[in-house]
N, C-alpha and C positions, 0 to 999 in steps of 0.2 A: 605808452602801449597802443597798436593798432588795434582798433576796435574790432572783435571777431563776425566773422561769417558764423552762426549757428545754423546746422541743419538737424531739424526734426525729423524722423526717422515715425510715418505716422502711413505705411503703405502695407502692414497686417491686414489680415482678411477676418480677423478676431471671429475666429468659430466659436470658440467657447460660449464668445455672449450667448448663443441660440437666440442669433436676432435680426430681425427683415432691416432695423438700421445699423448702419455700418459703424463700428467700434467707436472711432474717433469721435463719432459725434452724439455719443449717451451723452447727457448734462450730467454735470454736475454742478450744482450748487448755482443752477444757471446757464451755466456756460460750458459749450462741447467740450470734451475734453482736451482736445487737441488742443485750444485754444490757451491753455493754463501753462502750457510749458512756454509754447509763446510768447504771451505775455511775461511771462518770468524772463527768458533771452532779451527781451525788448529792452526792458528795466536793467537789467546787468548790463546794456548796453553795447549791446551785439548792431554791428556794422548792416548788417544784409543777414536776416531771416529766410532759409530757404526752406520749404518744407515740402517730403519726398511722400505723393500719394500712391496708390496703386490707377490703374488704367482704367478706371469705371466711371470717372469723374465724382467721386463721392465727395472730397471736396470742395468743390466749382462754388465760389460763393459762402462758403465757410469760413475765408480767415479773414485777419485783420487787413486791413488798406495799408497798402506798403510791402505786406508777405508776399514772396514766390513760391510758386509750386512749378516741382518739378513730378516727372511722372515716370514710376518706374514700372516696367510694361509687362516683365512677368517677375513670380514672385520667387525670386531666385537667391534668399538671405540680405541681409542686414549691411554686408558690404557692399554688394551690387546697389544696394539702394541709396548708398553715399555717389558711386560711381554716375548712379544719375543725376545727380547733382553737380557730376562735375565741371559743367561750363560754368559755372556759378562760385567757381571756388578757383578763380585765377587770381595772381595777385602772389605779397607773400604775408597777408594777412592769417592771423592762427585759425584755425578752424575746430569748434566746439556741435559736437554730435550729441544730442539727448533724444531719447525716446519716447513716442507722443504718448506713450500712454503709462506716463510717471507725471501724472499731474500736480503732485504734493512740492514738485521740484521746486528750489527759490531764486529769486534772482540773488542771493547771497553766497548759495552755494555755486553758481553757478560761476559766478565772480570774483570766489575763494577760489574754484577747479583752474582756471585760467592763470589766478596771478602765481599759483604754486608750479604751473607748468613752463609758466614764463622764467619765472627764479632760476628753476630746475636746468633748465636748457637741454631736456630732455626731448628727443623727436616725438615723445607720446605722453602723455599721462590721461591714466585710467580713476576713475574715482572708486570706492572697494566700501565695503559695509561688512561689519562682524554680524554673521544671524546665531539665534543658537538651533534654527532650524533650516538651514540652509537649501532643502529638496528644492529643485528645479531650478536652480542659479548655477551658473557658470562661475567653476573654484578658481579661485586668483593663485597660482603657483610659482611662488619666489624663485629666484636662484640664486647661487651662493653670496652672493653681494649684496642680495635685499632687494635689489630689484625686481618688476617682473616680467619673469621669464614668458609667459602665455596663460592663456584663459582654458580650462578644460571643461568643454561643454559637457551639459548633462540633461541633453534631450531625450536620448536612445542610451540602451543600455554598449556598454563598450566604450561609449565616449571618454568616460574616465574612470580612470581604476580605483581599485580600493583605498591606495593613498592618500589621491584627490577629493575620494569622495568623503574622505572623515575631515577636510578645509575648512573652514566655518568664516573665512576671509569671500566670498562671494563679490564680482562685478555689479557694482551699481548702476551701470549703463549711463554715465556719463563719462564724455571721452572728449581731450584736448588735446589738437595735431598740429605740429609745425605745417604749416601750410602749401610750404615749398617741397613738405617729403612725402604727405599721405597720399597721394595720386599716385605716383609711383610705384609705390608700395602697396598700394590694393590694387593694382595691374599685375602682380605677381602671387595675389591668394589665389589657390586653390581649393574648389570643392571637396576637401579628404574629407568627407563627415558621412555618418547614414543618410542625410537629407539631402545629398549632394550640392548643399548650398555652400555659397561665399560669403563666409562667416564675419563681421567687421573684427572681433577680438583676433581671429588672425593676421592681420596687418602686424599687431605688435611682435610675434616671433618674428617678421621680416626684418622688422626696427632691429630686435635682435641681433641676428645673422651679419647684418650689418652695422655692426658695435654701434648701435645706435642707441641711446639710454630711454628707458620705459619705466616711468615713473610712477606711483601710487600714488593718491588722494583718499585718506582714511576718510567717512564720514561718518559725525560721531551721532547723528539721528539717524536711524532706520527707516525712521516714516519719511522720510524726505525722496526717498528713491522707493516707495512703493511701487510698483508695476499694478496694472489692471489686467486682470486674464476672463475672468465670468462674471458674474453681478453680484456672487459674493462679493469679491474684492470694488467691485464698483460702490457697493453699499458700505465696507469699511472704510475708503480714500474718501468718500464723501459725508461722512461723521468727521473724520478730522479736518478736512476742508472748512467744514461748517465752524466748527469750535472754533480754527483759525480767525474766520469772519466775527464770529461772536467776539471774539477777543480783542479782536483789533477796534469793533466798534465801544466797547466797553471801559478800553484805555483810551479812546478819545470823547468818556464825557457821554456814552449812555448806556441806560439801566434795562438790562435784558432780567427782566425777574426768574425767569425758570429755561435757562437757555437747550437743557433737553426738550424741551415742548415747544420749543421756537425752532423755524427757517425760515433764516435771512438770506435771499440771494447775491450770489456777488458782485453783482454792479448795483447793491442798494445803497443811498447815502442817507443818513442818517445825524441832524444833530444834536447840539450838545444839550443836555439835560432831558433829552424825547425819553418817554419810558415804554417800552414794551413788555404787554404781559402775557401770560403763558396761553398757549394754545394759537398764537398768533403767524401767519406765513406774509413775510415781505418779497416777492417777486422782480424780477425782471429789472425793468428800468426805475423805477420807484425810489424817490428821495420824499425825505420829512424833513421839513424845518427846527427850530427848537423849540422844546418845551412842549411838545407834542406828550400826548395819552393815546397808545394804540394800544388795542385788544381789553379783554382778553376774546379770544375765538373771535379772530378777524382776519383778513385775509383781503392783500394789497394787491395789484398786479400794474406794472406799468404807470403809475399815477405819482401824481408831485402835490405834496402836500408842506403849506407853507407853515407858518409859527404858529406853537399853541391851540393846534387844530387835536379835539379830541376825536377820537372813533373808538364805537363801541359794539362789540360782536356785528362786524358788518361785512361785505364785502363789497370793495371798490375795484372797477377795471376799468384802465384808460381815460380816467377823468383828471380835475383840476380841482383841490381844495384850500381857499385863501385863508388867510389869520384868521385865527377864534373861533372857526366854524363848528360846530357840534353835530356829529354822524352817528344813528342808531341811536338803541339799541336791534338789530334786524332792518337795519336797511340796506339796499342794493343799490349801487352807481354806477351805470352803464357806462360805453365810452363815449365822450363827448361833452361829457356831464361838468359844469362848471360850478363848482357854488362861492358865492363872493363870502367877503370879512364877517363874521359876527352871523351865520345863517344856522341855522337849523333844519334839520334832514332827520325825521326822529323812526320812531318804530311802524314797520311794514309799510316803508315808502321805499318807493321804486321809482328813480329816475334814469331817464334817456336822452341825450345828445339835448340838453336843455342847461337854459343858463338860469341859476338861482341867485335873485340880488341881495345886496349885501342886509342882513338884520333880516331878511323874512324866514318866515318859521311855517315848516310843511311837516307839521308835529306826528300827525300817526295816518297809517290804513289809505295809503294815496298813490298814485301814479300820474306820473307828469312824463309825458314823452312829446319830445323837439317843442318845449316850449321857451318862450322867455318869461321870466315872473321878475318885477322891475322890486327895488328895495321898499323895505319896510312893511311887506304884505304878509297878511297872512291866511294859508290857503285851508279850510276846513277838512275835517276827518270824513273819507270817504271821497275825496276828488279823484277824479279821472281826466284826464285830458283824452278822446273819441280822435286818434291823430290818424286813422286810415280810413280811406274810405272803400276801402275793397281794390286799389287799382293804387295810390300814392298818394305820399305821406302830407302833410298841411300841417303848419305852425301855428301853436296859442301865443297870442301876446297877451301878458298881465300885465299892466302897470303896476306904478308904484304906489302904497299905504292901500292898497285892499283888500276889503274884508271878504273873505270867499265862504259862503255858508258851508254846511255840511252838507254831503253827498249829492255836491256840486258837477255836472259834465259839461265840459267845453269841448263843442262840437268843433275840430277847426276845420276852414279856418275859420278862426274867430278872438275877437280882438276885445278885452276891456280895459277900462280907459285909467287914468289914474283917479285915486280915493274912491273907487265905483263899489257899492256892494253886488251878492247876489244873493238871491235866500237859500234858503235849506231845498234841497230837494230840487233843482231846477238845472234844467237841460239846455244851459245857454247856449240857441244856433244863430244868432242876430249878436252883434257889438254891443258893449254897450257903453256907452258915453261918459266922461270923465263925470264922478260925483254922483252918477244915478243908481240904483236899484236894480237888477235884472230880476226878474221874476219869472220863472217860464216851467208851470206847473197847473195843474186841474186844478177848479177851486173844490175842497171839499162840502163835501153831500154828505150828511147821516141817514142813511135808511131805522126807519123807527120799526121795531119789531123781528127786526133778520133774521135775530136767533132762532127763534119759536116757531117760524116759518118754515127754517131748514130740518128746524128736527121733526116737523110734524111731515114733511116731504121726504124726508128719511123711514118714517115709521111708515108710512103709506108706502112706501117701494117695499118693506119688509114684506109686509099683510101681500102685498101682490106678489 
């Protein structure tokens, strides 16, 4: 079989949404929408990906590397916008039409529509779905052989009659064309409709006309040819989306504990034995090693986490987490943030574009930004790293095995050494030297008497 030309049909002006961004590209589940049917063509393994945008450039840098876009310049129906794609469909390779905005679509089904139209030797075949609520689909209308005969829109009232309109057999708007015929045949549709557009379901009466055979494609999910029309339907396709992901991650070996309370985005990976708990959001780019503990009420974005890394009620974005590390409970990982094998990152720390080595522990109430902290140290409750100085930014370096007192600030830049300590309370702006002490604090003074001093300077401001 020649591998098919698929064109995506993604050049709607989707008013419904009531939205300053353009239809195609709401997320879902991560990724525009447009992108979901593509990826589905790619994988069924379609030859050449074309996809047909409107003239605004709302695409430009939206699809995959490899996709074409074509541009259809006004918005004149669903046929015209095949027809702009037609330098791109020479050849007599089949040519498969889906709609961008049926993101549920699979590469199975796509790849079922195809080999049953190849079989068929039909110049057309339509895919069709039974609804028991069919309002606003175009009714698939047989003729006496079983074939079908045409699609009877039902935009405006008129388009189809009362017969039509009790069909419950509805277009699933995926469409497979001999390749050597659809060009031709959508050079002789006509605008006959309220909209005055050129309809693509009309190419098949020409197939018709011209005992040409126009084949069906039953499909026996519904959800799979969902259409997106406003943010209701956005918000239903992307519940089952989501399930899909959940599902798939859970037959390959891991534990989503309460998968309504969880999103997974989808290009997250995930593996085997990682346990995710409720209230938990995995984002974007975002992979986890095995045997991970995420959540509960945590929240990943962007970040790669390697084996047996636990995190607990946290949020990470754009950082690196190696084996064993322990995140949280309330900590924050900015981007850049590295933490090595065996680290701890514990409650109301917050780190920035700093590297944390392997076994040292930044237990609670801390901020570390653009430092380096070398292995085996450990940084007291209360640190600050002081990294601006009103004008640009400067690096702490920590060595390794130090003891860092409590509510410790390293002015940087500034540098301690390895096994160095510092004491409690002290504002290191000088290095300090592998094995020494910093100490950088007032020596305390007891005043004898303070109390009795202030309240008798209290009661004297009263009397006056």
């Amino acid at each position: 079989m020649t591998a098919p030309t698929v064109v995506v049909l993604a050049a709607g002006e989707g008013t419904r949404m009531r939205s300053a961004v353009p239809k195609m590209l709401h997320e879902i589940c991560g990724r525009p929408m447009v992108q979901w049917p593509i990826r589905a063509a790619i994988e069924a393994g379609a030859g050449r990906v074309v996809v047909v945008g409107g003239p605004g450039g709302e695409l430009d840098g939206a699809l995959p590397d490899g996709v074409e876009l074509a541009v259809q310049r006004e918005p004149r129906g669903t046929g015209d916008a095949v027809l702009a794609a037609a330098e791109r469909l020479e050849g007599d390779a089949p040519v498969l039409v889906v709609n961008g905005d049926t993101p549920l679509v699979t590469p199975q089904l796509l790849a079922a529509v195809l080999q049953a139209h190849t079989s068929s030797g039909a110049a057309a075949t339509i895919a069709t779905v039974e609804l028991d609520d069919p309002t606003g689909y175009g009714r698939v209308v047989r003729g006496p052989d079983g074939g079908v005969e045409h699609i009877a829109e039902t935009k405006s009232p008129g388009d189809a009659d009362e017969a039509e309109l009790r069909i419950r057999e509805v277009n699933a708007g995926v469409y497979a064309f001999d390749g050597t015929r659809l060009l031709p045949a959508l050079q002789r549709v006509q605008p006959d409709n309220a909209q005055g557009e050129y309809y693509l379901p009309d190419v098949l009466q020409v197939f018709r006309g011209d005992d040409h055979g126009v084949a069906a494609f039953p499909v026996d999910d519904p959800q799979a040819v969902l259409g997106v029309n406003d943010r209701v339907d956005l918000a239903r396709v992307r519940a089952l989306a989501q399930r899909r992901i959940h599902e798939a991650h859970m037959r390959a070996g891991v534990t989503i504990v309460d998968p309504d309370a969880t999103t997974i985005d989808a290009n997250v990976q995930l593996g085997r034995d990682t346990v995710i708990e409720p209230a938990s959001f995995l984002r974007g780019s975002t992979r986890a090693g095995e045997r991970c503990r995420i959540g509960p009420l945590t929240t990943i974005i962007d970040s790669a986490l390697n084996d047996q890394v636990t995190v607990t009620h946290s949020y990470l974005l754009e950082c690196e987490v190696h084996d064993g590390a322990k995140l949280g409970p309330f900590a924050y990982l900015r981007p850049g943030t590295v933490v090595r094998a065996n680290a701890k990152v514990g409650t109301f720390v917050e780190v920035k574009n700093s590297d944390i080595g392997e076994g040292t522990k930044v237990p609670h109430l801390t901020y570390l930004g653009d430092a380096d902290v070398g292995g085996q140290t450990n940084i007291g409750a209360g640190t600050i790293t002081a990294n601006y100085d009103g004008f640009r930014k400067h690096r702490t370096r920590i060595g390794e095995r130090v003891h860092g007192g409590v509510d410790t600030s390293f002015v940087a830049p500034v540098e301690v050494g390895d096994d160095a300590w510092t004491a409690a309370g002290s504002a290191i702006v000088d290095d300090v030297p592998p094995g020494a002490l910093g100490v950088a604090r007032e020596r305390q003074r007891n005043v004898e008497g303070y109390d009795a001093r202030k309240r008798s300077e209290e009661e004297e401001r009263r009397k006056g």
